[in-house]
Backbone as XML, in Angstrom:
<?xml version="1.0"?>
<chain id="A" units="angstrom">
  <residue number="1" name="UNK">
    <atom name="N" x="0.829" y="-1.199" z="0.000"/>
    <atom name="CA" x="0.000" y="0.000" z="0.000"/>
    <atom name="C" x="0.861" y="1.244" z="0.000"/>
  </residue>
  <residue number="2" name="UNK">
    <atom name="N" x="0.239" y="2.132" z="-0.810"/>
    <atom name="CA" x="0.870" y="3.596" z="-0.859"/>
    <atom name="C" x="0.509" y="4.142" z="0.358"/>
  </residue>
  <residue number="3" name="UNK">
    <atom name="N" x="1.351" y="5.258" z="1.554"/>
    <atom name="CA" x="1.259" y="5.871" z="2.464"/>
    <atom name="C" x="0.780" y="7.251" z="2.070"/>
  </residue>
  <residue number="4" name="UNK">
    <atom name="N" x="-0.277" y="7.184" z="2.480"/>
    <atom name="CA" x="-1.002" y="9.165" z="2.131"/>
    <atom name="C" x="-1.375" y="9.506" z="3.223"/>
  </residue>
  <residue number="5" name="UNK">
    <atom name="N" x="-1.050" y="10.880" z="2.997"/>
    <atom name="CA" x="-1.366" y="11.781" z="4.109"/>
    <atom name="C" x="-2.574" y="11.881" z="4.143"/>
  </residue>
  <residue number="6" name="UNK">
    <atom name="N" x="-3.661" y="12.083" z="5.706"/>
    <atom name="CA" x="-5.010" y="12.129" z="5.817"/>
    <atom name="C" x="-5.719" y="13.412" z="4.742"/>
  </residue>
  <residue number="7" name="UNK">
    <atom name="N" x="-6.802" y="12.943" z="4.440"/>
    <atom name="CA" x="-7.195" y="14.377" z="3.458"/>
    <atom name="C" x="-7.784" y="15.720" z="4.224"/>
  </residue>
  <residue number="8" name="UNK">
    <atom name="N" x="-7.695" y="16.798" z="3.831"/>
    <atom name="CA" x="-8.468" y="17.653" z="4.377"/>
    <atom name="C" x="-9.701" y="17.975" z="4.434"/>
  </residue>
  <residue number="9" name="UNK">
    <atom name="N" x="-10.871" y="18.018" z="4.759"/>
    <atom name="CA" x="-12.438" y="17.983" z="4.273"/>
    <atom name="C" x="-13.186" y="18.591" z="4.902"/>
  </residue>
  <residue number="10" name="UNK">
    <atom name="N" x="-13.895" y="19.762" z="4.668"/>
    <atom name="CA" x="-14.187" y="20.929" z="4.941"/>
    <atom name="C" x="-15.518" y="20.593" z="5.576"/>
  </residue>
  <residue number="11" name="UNK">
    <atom name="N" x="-15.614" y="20.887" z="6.956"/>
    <atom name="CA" x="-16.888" y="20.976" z="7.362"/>
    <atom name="C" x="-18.028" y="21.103" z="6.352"/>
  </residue>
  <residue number="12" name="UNK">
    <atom name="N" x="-19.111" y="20.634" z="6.453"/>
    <atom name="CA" x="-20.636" y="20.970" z="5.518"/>
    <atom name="C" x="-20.209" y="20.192" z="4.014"/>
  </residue>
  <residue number="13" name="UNK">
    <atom name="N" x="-18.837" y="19.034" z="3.791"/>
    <atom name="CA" x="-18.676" y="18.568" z="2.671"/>
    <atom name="C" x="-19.724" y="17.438" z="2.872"/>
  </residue>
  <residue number="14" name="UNK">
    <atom name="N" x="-20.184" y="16.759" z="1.485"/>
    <atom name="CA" x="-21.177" y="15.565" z="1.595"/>
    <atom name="C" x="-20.393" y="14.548" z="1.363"/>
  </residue>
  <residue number="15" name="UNK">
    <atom name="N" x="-19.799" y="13.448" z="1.409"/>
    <atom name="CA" x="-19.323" y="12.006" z="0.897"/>
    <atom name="C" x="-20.341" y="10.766" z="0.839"/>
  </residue>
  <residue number="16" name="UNK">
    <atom name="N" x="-19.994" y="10.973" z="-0.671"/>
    <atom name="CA" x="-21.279" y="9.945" z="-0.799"/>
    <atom name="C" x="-19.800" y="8.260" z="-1.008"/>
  </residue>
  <residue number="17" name="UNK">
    <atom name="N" x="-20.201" y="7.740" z="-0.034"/>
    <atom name="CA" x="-18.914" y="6.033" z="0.273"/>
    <atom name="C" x="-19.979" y="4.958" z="-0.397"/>
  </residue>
  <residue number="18" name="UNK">
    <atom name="N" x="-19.478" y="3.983" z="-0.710"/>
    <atom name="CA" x="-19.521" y="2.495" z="-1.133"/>
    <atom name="C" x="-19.569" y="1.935" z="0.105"/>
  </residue>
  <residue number="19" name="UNK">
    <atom name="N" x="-20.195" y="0.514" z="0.527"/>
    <atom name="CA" x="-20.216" y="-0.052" z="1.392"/>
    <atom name="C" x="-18.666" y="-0.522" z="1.871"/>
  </residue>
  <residue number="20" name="UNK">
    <atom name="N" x="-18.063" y="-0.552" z="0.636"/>
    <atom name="CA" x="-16.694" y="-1.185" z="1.165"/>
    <atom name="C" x="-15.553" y="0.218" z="1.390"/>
  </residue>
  <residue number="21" name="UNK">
    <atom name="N" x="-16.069" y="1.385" z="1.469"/>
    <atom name="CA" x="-15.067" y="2.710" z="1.598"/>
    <atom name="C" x="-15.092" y="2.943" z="3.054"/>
  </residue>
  <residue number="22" name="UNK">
    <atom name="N" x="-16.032" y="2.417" z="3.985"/>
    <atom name="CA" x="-15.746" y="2.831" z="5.176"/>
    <atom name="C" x="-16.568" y="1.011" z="5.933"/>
  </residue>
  <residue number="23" name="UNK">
    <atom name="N" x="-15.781" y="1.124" z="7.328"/>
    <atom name="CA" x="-15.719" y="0.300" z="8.196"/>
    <atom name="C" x="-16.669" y="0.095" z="9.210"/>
  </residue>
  <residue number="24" name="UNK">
    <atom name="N" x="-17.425" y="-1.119" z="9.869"/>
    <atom name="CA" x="-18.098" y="-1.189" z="10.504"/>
    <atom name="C" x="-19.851" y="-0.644" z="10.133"/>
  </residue>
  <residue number="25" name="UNK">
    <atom name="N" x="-20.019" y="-0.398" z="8.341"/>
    <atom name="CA" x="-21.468" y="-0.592" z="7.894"/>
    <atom name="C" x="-21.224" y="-1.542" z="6.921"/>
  </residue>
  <residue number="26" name="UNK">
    <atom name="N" x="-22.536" y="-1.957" z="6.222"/>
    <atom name="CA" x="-23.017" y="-2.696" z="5.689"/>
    <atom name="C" x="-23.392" y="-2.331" z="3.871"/>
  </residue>
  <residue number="27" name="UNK">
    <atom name="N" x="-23.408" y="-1.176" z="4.129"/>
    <atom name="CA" x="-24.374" y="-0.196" z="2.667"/>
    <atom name="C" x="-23.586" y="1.264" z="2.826"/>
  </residue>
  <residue number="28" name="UNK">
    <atom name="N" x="-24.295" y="1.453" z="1.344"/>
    <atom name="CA" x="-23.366" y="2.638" z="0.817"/>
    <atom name="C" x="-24.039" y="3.789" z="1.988"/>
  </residue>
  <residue number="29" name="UNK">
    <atom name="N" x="-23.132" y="4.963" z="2.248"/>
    <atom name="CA" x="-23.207" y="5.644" z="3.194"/>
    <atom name="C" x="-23.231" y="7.234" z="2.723"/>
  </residue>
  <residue number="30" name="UNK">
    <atom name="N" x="-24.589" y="8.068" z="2.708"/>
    <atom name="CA" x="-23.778" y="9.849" z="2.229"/>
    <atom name="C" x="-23.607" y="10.195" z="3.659"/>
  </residue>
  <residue number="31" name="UNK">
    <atom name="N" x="-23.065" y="10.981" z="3.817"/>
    <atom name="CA" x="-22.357" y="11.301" z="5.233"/>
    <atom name="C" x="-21.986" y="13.169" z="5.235"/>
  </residue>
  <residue number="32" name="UNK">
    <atom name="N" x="-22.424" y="13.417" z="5.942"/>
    <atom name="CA" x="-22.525" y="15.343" z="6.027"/>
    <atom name="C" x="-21.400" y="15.565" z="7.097"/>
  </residue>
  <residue number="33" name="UNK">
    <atom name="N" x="-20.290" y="15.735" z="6.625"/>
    <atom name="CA" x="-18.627" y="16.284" z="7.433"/>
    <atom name="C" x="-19.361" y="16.990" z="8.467"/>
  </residue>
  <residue number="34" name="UNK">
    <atom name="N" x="-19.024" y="16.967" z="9.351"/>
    <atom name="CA" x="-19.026" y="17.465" z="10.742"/>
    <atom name="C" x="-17.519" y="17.760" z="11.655"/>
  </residue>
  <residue number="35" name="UNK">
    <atom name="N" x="-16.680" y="17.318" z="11.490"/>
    <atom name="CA" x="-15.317" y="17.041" z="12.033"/>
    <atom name="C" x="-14.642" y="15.842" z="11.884"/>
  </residue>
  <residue number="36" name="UNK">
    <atom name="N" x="-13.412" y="15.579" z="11.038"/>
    <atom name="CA" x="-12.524" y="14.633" z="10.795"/>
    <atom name="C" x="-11.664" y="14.959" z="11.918"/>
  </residue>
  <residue number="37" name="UNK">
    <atom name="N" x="-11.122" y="13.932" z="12.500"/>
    <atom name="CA" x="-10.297" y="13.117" z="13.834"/>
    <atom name="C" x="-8.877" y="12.604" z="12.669"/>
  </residue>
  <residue number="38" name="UNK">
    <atom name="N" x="-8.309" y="13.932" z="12.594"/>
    <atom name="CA" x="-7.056" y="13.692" z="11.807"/>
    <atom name="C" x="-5.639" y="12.992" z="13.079"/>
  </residue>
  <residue number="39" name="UNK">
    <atom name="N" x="-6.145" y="13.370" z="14.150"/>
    <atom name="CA" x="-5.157" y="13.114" z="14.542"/>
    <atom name="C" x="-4.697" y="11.528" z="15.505"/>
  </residue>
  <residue number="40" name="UNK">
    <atom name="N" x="-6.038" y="10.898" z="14.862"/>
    <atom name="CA" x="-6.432" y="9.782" z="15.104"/>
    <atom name="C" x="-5.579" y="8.143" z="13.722"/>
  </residue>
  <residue number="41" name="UNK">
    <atom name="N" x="-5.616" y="9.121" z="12.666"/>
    <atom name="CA" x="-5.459" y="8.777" z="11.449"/>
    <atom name="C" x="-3.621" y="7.965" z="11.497"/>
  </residue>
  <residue number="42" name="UNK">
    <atom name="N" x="-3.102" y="8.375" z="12.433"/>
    <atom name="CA" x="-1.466" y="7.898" z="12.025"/>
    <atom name="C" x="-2.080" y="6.204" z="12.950"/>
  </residue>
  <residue number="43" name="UNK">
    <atom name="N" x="-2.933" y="6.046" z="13.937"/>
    <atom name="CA" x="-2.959" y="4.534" z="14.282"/>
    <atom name="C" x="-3.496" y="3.929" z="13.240"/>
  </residue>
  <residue number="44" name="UNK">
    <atom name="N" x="-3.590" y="4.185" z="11.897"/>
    <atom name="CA" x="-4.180" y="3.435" z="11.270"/>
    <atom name="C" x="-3.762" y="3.521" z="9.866"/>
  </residue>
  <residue number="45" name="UNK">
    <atom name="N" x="-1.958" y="4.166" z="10.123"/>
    <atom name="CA" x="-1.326" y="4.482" z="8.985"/>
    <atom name="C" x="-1.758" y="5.296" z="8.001"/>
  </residue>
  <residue number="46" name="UNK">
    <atom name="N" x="-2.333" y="6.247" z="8.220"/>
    <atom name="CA" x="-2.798" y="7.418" z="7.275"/>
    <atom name="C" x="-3.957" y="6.287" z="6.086"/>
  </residue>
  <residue number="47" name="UNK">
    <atom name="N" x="-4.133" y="5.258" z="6.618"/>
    <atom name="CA" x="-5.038" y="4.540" z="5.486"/>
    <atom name="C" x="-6.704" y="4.480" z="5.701"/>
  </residue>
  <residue number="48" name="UNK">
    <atom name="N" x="-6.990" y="4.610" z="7.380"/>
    <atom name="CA" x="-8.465" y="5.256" z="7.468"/>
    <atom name="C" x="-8.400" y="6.402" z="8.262"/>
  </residue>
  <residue number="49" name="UNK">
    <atom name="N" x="-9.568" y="7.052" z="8.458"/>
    <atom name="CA" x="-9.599" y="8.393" z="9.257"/>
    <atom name="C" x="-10.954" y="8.337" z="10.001"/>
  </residue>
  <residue number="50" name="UNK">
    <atom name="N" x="-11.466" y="8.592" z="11.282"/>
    <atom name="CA" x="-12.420" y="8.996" z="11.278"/>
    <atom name="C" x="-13.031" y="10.350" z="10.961"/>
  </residue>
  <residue number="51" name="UNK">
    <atom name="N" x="-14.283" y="10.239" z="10.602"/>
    <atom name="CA" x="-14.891" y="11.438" z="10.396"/>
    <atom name="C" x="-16.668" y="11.313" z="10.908"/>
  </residue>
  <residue number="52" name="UNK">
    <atom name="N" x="-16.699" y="12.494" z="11.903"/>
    <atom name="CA" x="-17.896" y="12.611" z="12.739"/>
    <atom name="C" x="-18.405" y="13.502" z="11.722"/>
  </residue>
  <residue number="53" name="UNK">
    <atom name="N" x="-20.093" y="13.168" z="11.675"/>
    <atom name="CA" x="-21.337" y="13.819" z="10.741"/>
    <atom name="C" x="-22.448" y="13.575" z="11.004"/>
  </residue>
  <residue number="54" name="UNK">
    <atom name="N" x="-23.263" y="13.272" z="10.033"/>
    <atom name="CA" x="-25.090" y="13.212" z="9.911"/>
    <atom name="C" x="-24.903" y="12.220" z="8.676"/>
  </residue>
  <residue number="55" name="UNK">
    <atom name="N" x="-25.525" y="11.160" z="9.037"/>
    <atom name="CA" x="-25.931" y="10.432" z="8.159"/>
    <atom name="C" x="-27.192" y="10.915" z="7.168"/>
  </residue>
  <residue number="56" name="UNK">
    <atom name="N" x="-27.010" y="10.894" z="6.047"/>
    <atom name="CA" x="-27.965" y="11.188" z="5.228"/>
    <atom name="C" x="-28.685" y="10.626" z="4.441"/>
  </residue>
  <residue number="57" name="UNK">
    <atom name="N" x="-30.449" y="10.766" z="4.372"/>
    <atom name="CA" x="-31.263" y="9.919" z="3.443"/>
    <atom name="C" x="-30.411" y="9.879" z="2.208"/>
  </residue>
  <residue number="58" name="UNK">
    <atom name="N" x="-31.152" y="9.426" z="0.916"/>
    <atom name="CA" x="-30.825" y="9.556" z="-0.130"/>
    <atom name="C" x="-31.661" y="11.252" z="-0.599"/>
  </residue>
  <residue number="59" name="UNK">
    <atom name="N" x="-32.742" y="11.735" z="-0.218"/>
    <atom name="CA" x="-32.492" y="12.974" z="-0.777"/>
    <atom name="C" x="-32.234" y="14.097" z="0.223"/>
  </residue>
  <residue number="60" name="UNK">
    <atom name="N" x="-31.325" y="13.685" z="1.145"/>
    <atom name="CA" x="-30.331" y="15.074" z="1.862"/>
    <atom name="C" x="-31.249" y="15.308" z="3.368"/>
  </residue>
  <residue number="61" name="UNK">
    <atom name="N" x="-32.006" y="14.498" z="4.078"/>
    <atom name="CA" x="-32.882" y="14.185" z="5.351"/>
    <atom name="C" x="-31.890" y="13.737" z="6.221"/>
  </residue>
  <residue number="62" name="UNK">
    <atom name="N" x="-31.284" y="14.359" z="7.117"/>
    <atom name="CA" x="-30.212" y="13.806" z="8.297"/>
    <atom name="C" x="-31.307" y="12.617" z="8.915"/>
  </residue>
  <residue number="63" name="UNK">
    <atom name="N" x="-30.582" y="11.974" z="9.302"/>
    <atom name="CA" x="-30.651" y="10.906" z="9.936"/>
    <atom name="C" x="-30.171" y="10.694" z="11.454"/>
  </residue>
  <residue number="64" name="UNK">
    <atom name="N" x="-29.659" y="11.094" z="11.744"/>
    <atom name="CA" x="-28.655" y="10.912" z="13.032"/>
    <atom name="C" x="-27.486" y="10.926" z="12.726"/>
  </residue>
  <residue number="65" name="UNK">
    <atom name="N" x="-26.588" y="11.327" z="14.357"/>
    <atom name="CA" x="-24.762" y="11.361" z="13.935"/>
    <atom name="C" x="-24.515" y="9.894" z="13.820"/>
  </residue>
  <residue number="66" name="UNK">
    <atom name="N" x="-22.938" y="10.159" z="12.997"/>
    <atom name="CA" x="-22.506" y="8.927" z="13.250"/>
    <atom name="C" x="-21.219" y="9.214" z="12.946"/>
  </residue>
  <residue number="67" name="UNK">
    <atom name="N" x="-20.273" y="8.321" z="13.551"/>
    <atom name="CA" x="-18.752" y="8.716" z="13.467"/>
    <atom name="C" x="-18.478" y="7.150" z="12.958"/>
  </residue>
  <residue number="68" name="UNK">
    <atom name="N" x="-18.005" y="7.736" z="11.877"/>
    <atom name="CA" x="-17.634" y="6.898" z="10.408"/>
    <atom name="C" x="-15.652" y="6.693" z="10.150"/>
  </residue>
  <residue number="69" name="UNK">
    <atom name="N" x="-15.519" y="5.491" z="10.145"/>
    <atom name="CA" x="-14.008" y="5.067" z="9.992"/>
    <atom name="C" x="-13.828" y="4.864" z="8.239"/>
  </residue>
  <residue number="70" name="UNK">
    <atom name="N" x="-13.279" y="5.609" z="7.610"/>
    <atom name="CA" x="-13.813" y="6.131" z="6.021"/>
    <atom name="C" x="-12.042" y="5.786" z="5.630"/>
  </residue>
  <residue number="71" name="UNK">
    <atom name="N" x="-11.955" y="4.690" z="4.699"/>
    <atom name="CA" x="-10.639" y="4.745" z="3.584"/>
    <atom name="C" x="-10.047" y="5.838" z="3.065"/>
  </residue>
  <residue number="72" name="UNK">
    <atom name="N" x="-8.886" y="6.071" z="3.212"/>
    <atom name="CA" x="-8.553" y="7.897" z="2.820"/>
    <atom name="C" x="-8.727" y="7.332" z="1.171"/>
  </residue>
  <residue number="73" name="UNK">
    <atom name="N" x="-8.382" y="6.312" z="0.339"/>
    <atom name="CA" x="-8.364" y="6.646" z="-0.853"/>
    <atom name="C" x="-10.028" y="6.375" z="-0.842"/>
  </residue>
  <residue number="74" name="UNK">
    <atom name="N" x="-11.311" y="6.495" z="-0.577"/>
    <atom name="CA" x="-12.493" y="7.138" z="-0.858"/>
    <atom name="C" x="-12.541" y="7.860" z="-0.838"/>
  </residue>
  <residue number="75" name="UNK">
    <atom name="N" x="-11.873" y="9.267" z="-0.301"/>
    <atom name="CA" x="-11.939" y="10.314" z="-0.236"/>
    <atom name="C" x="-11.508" y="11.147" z="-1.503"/>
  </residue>
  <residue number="76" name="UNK">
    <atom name="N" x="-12.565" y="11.916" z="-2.428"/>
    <atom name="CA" x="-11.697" y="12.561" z="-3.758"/>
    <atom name="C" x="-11.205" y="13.672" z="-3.426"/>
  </residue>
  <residue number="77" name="UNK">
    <atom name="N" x="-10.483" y="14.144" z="-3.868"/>
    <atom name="CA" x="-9.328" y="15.000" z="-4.480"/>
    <atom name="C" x="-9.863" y="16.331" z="-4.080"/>
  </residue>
  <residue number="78" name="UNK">
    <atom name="N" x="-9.596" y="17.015" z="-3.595"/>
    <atom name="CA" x="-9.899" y="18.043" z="-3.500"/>
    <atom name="C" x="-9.659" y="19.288" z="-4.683"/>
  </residue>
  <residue number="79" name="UNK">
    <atom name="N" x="-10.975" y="19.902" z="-5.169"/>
    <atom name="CA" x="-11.087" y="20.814" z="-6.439"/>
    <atom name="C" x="-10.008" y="21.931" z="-6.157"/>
  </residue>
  <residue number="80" name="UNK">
    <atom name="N" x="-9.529" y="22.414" z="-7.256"/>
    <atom name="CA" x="-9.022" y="23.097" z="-7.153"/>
    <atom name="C" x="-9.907" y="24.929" z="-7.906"/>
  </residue>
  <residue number="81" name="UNK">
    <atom name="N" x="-9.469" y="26.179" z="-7.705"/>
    <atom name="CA" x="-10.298" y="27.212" z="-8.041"/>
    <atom name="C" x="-10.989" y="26.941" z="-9.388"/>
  </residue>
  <residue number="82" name="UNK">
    <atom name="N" x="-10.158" y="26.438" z="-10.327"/>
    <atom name="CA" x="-11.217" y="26.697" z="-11.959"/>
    <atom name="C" x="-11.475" y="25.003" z="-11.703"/>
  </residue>
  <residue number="83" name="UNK">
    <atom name="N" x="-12.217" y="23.835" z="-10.398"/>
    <atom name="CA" x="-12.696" y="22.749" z="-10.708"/>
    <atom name="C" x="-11.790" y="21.916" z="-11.246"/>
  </residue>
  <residue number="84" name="UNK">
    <atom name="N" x="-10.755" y="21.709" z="-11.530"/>
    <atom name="CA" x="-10.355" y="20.992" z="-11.594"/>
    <atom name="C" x="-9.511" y="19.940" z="-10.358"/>
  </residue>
  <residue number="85" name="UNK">
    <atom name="N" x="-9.144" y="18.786" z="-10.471"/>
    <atom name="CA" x="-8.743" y="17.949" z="-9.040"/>
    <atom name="C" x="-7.413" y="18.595" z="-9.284"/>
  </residue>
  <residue number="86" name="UNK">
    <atom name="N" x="-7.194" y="18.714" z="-7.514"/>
    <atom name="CA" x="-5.935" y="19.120" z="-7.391"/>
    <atom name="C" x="-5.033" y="17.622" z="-7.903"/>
  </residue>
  <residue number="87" name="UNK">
    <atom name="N" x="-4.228" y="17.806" z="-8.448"/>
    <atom name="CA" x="-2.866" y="16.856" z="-9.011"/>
    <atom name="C" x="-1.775" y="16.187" z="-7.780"/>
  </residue>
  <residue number="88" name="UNK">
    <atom name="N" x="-1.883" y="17.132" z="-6.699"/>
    <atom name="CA" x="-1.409" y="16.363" z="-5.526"/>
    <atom name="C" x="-1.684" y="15.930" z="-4.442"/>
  </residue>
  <residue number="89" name="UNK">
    <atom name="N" x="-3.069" y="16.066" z="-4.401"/>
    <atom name="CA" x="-3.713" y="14.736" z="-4.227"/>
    <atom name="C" x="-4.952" y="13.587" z="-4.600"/>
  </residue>
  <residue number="90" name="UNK">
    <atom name="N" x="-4.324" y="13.471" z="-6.145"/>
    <atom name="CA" x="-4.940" y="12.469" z="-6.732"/>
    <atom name="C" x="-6.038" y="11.418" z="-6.038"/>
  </residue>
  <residue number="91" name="UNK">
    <atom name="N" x="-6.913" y="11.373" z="-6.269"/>
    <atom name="CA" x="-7.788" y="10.261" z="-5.829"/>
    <atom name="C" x="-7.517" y="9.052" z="-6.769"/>
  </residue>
  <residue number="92" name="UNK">
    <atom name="N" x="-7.226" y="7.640" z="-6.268"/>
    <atom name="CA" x="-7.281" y="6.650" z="-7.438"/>
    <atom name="C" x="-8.592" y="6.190" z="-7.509"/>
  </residue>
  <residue number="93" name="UNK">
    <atom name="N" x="-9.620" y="6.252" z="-7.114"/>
    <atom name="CA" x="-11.075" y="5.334" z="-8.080"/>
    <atom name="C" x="-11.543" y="6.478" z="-8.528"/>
  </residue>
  <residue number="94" name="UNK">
    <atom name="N" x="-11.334" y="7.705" z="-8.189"/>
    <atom name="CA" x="-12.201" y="8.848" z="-9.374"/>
    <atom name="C" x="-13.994" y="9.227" z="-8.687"/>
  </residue>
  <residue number="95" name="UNK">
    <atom name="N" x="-13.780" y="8.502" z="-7.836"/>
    <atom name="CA" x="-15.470" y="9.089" z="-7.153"/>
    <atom name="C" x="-15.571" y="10.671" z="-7.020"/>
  </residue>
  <residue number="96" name="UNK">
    <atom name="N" x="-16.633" y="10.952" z="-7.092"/>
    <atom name="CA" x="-16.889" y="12.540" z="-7.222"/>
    <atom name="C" x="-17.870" y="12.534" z="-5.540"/>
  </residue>
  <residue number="97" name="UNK">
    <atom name="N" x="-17.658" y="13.879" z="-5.548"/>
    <atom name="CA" x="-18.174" y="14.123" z="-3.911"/>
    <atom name="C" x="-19.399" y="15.544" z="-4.584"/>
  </residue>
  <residue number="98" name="UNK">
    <atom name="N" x="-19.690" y="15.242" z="-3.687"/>
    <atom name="CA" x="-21.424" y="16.444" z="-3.708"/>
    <atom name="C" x="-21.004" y="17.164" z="-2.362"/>
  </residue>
  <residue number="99" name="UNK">
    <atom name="N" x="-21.090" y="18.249" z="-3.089"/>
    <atom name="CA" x="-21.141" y="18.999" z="-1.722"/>
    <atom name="C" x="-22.477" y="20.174" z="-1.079"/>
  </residue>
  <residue number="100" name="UNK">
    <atom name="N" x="-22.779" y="20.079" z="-0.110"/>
    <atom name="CA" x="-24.280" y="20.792" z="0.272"/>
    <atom name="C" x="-24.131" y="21.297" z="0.806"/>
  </residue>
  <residue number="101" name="UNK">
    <atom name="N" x="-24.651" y="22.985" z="0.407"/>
    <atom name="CA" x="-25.475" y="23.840" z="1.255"/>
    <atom name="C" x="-25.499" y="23.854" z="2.815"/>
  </residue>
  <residue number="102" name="UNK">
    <atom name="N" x="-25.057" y="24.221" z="4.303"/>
    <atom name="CA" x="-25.302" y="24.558" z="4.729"/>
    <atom name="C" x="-26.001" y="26.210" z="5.587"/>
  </residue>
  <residue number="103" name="UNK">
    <atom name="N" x="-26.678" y="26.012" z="5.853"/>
    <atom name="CA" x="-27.068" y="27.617" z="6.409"/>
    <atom name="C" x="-27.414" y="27.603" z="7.865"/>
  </residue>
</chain>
């Protein structure tokens, strides 16, 4: 396995995971960033992270918190100003993230 540094992920980001991108569920997961536990991330070799949120219906209905143990390579790439993925830090499966509206 490649060693990556934990990603950065901005409060109010959405991650929509695969059942197999994060640990301890069953089914695919959208998940509303609340606070990533970066500093949690080196016991687990920069390869999962937790990240505390709101579980979300499928059309954007919180559900309850839940603190989610999430694969850093599920995590995409963070955009850069003109949209494009930043180049250093590549995502390898290419999943796209939604991001929502808070107010």
């Amino acid at each position: 396995m490649t060693r990556q540094e934990p990603p950065e992920i901005a409060p109010g980001t959405v991650l929509a995971l695969g059942k197999d991108d994060w640990r301890y569920g069953d089914q695919a997961l959208l998940l509303l960033v609340e606070f990533v536990r970066l500093d949690l991330s080196r016991y687990y070799d920069n390869q999962w992270v937790w990240i505390s949120g709101q579980r979300l219906a499928r059309d954007g209905t919180p559900m309850g918190h839940l603190d989610a143990l999430v694969k850093v390579s599920a995590i995409p790439a963070p955009q850069t100003c003109d949209g494009h993925a930043d180049k250093r830090a590549a995502h390898p499966n290419g999943r796209g993230l939604r991001r929502r509206r808070t107010e």
